[in-house]
C-alpha positions as CSV (number, residue, x, y, z in Angstrom):
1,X,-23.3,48.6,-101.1
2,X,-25.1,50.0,-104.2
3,X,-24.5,53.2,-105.4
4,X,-26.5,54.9,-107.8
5,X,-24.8,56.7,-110.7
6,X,-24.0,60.2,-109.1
7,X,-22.0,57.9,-106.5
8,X,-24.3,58.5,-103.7
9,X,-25.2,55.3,-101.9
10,X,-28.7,54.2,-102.0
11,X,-28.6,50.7,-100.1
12,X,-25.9,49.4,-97.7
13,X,-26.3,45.7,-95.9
14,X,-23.8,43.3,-94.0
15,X,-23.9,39.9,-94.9
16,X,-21.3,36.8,-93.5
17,X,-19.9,35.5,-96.5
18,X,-18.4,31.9,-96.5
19,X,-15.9,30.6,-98.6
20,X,-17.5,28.9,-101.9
21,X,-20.8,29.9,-103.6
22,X,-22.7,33.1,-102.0
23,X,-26.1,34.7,-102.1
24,X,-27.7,37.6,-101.2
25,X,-30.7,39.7,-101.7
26,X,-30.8,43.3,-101.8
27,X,-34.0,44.4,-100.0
28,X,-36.8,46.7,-102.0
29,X,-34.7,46.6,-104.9
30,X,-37.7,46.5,-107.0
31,X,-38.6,49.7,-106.2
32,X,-35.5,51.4,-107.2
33,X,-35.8,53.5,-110.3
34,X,-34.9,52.4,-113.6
35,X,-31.3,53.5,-114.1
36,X,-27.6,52.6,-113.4
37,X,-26.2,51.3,-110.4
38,X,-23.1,49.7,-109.0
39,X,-22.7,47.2,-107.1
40,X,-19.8,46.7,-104.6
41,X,-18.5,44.2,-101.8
42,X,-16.3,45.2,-100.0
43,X,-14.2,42.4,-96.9
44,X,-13.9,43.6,-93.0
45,X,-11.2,45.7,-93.8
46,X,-13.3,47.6,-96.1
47,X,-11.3,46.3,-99.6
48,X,-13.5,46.0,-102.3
49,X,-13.3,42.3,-103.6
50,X,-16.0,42.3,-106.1
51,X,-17.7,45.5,-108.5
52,X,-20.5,45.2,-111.1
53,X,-22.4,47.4,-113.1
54,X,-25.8,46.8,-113.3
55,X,-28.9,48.7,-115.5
56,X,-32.3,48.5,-114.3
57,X,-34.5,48.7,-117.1
């Protein structure tokens, strides 16, 4: 999921993750606005595993 900074999500995909080395592409991303955004994976049970903070410039 990516939230933008007020919290509110603004893009939410499933993807099957494998153990090791993972990718993944977050669709039209380009036209989100410049700004700050979180990033968050979350497992089948709906824990976040993984956070990051990202700014578009």
């Amino acid at each position: 999921m990516v939230y933008d900074i007020t919290g509110r999500v603004i893009y939410s995909e499933k993807y099957n993750f494998e153990e090791g080395h993972n990718y993944f592409h977050i669709e039209n991303s380009d036209q989100f606005p410049k700004g700050h955004y979180i990033v968050a994976v979350r497992n089948t049970n709906n824990k976040e595993v993984l956070s990051a903070s990202i700014i578009k410039q």
